[in-house]
C-alpha positions, 0 to 999 in steps of 0.5 A: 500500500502507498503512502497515498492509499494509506493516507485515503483509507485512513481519511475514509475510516474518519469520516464514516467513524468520526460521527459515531464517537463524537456526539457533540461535534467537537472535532467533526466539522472542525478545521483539520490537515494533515502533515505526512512527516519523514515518509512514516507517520501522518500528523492529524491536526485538528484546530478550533476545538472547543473542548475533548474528552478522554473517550472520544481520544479513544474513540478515535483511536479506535477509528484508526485502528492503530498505535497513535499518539494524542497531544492536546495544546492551546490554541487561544483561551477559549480554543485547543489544537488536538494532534494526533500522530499515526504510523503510515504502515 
């Protein structure tokens, strides 16, 4: 599988999974890119989120299905940036 297809596959399990776990449309809807860094890992950053809880974190990674990391960091006072970093297998 290519970079590219992991990429789309990737792209595609979230946005048929990412309704289910976020009911209060905290990272649905929200401003996201993605950033592959060094050929192996693709960085999902979502922007403008209000607030996140530790079960749609996990909610999430379960979506992926994969070993990820999650980091949570000010965006302004009221907003946070959600990171996640996946493997690109």
């Amino acid at each position: 599988m290519t970079t590219t297809d992991a990429i789309t596959e990737l792209q595609r399990r979230l946005a048929d999974g990412l309704a289910k776990i976020d009911p209060h449309h905290r990272l649905l809807g929200r401003p996201v890119t993605y950033r592959v860094i060094d050929g192996k890992m693709l960085e999902i950053t979502y922007r403008d989120v209000a607030g996140i809880a530790d079960a749609e974190v996990l909610g999430w990674k379960r979506i992926v299905g994969q070993d990820c990391s999650c980091s949570i960091s000010p965006q302004t006072a009221e907003r946070i940036v959600v990171r996640f970093v996946v493997p690109l297998k």
